[in-house]
N, C-alpha and C positions, 0 to 999 in steps of 0.2 A: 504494500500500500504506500500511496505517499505522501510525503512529510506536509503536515498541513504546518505552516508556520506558525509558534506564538511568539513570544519574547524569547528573542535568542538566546539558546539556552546550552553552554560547552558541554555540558554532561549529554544533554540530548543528542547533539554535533555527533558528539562520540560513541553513541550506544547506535546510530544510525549509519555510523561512516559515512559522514556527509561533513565536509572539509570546508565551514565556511567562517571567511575574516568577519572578527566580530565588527571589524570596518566598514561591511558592505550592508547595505538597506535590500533588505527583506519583507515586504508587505507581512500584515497577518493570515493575509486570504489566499497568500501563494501556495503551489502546491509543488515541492520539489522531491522528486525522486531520491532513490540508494545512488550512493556512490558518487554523487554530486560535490564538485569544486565550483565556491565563487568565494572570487580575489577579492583583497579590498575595493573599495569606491565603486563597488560596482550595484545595481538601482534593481532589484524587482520588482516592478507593480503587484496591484491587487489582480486577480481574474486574469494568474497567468501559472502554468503547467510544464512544469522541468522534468522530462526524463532522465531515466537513470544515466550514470557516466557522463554526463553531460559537465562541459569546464566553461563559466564564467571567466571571464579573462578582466582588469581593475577597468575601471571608468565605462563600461558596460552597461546598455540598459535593456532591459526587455520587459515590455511594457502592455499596460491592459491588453487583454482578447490573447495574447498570443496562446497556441499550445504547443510544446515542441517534445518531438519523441528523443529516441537518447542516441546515446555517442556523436553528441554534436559538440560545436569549439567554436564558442564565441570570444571572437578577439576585443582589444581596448578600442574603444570610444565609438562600437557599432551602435547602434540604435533599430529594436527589433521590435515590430508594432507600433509604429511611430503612425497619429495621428492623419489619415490620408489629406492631399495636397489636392484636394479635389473642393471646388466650391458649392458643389452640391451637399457633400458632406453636413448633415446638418447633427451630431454626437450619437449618432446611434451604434448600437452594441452591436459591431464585427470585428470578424475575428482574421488573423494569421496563423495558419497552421504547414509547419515544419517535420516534414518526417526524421529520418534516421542517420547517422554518420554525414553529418553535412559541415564543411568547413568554412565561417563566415569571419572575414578577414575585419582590418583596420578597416573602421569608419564607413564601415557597410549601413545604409538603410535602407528599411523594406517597411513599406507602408500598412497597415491593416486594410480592410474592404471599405467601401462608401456606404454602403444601406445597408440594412439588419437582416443579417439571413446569409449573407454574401461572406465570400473568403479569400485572403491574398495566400496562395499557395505554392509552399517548395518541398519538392520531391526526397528521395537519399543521395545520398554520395555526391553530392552537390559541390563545387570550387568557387566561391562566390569572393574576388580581391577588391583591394584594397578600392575605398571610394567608392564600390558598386552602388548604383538605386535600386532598389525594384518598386514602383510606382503601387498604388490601389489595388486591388482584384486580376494581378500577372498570375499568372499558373506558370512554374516551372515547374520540368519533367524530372528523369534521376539520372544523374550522371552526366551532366553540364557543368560549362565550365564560362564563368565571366569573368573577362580581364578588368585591370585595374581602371577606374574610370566609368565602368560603361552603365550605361541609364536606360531604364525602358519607365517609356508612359507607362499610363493606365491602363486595362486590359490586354495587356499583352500576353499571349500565348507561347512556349518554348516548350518543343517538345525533348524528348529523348536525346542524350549523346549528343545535345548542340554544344557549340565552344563558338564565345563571343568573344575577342580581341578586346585589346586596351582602348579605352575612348568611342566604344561604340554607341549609337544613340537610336532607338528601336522608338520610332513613332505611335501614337495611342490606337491599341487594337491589332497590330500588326501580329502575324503566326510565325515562326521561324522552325523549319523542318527538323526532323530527326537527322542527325549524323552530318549537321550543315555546319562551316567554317564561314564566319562573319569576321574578315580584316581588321583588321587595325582601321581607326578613324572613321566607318562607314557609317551613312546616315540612311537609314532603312523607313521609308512612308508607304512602303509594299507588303506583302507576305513573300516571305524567302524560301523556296520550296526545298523538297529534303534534301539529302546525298549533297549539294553542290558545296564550290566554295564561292561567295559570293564577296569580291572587292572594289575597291572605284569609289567618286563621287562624284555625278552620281553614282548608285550601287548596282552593279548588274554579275550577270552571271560570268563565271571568272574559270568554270570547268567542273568536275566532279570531283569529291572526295577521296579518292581512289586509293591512300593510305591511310587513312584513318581508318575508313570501312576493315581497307583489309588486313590490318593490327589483330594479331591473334585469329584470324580466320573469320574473324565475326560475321562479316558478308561473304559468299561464294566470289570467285571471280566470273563464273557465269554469269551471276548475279550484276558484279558492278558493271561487267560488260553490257550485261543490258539495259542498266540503266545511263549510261553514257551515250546509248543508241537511243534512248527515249529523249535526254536534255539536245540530243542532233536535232530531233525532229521540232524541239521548241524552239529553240535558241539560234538555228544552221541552217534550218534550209527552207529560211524567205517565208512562210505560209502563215495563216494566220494560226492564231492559241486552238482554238476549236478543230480545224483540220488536223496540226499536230494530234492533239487528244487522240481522234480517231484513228490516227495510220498509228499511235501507239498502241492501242486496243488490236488493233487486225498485226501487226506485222510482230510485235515481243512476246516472247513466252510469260505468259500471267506468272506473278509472283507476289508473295506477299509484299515485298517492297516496292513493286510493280503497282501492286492495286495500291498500295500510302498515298503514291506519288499525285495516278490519276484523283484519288480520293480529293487529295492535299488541295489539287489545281482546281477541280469543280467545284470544291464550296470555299474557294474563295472570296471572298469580299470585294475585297481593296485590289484584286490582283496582285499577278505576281512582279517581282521582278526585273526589268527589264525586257518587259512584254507590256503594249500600251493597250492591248484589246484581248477580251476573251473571247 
C-alpha cells in the first residue's frame, strides 16, 4: 500500500524504506510508494501519487493531478503537472499520468489537461532532456526520446519509438509516427508520418528510418524495404496523396507496418508533411 503522508515522521521514513530529506515539502494528501527517494527542496503537492522506486531529485516539483507509476527519475528544477498554458483552462481537476521507468531530465515541464475528465499522458521508458515542454493533453507513447529544448503544443500526439532532436517545436494537435527521427531545429504544423526521418525548414520528408528500425532486428528488412517503396510513391513520383495511397494498397505486400502507415495518412487532419493535398 502506499505511504499516505502525515507529519514527516524519520521513524516512519525508516520502517517504510522510503529515503526522504526532512528538507523537502510533502503535502498531507500525497500518496508515495516503497522504496521512494526525495532530495531536499524538492515540493509534492496534495492529489499526487509516487510509485514505488521512484527518485525525486532537490528543487523538484510535482504537483496537483499528477499520478506516476515507479522506477521513474525526476531530475532538479523539473516541474511535473504544472498548471496548463491554455486560456481556456478555467481550474478544473485534471490530471497527468506517467507510467513506468521514465527518465525526466533538468527543467522539464509537462502541463496537466484543460477540462475535467481529460489527461496529459506519458508512456514507459521514456528520455525526456533537459528544457523539454510537453504542453496540455500531449499523449506520449513508450520508448521516445526528446532532445534538449524541444516543445510540443497542446494536443499533440507521439506515438511509439519516436526521437525528437534538440530545439524541436511540434505545433498544436500535430501526430508524429512510430519509429520517426525529427532533426534538430524543425518546426512541425503537419503530422509526421511513421518510419521517416523528417528535417529542413520548412520540415519535409528527408528519407526513411532505415537504422533505427533495423537496430536489433526490430523491423524485417522486407519490411523497411517496403516501406521505403510506399514513402517512393508519396514523396517520388509526382502524383497526388490519394493516388499514392492507392498504388500503395495494390502494389506492397500488406503489413502490419504497412497498414500504420496507410492508417496514419487517412485520418489525418492537418496533413502530412510535405504533401500540400490529400
Amino acid at each position: 500500500m502506499p505511504w499516505e503522508a502525515e507529519e514527516p515522521n524519520k521513524n516512519l521514513i525508516l520502517i517504510l524504506n522510503i529515503m526522504i530529506s526532512p528538507l523537502a515539502y510533502i503535502d498531507p494528501a500525497a500518496k508515495i510508494g516503497q522504496n521512494v527517494t526525495i532530495h531536499p527542496f524538492a515540493y509534492i503537492d496534495k492529489n499526487v501519487v509516487i510509485g514505488d522506486n521512484c527518485t525525486i531529485m532537490p528543487y523538484a516539483s510535482v504537483l496537483n493531478g499528477t499520478r506516476m507509476g515507479n522506477n521513474n527519475i525526476i531530475y532538479q528544477s523539473a516541474i511535473i503537472g504544472a498548471t496548463p498554458q491554455d486560456f481556456k483552462f478555467t481550474g478544473d481537476a485534471t490530471e497527468l499520468i506517467i507510467g513506468n521507468d521514465n527518465t525526466i531530465r533538468e527543467k522539464v515541464i509537462i502541463n496537466r489537461a484543460t477540462f475535467a475528465g481529460n489527461q496529459t499522458r506519458i508512456g514507459d521508458r521514456n528520455f525526456l532532456l533537459e528544457g523539454v515542454h510537453v504542453a496540455h493533453d500531449t499523449v506520449i507513447g513508450n520508448d521516445c526520446i526528446l532532445g534538449n529544448g524541444t516543445k510540443t503544443a497542446g494536443n499533440c500526439l507521439i506515438d511509439d519509438r519516436a526521437i525528437l532532436g534538440s530545439d524541436v517545436i511540434i505545433k498544436h494537435g500535430c501526430h508524429i509516427g512510430s519509429w520517426t527521427l525529427v532533426r534538430d531545429g524543425c518546426r512541425a504544423n503537419k503530422d509526421v508520418p511513421p518510419f521517416i526521418v523528417a528535417a529542413h525548414n520548412p520540415i519535409t520528408y528527408y528519407g526513411i528510418n532505415a537504422m533505427l528500425m533495423s537496430y536489433k532486428h526490430a523491423v524485417s528488412d522486407t519490411v523497411i524495404d517496403d516501406i521505403a517503396k510506399a514513402y517512393r510513391q508519396i514523396y517520388q513520383c509526382g502524383t497526388s496523396l490519394q493516388n499514392a495511397l492507392r498504388r500503395i494498397k495494390e502494389i506492397i505486400t500488406p503489413s502490419p507496418e504497412i497498414e500504420y502507415l496507410i492508417r496514419f495518412i487517412e485520418k489525418s487532419d492537418k496533413g502530412i508533411i510535405g504533401v500540400t493535398e490529400l
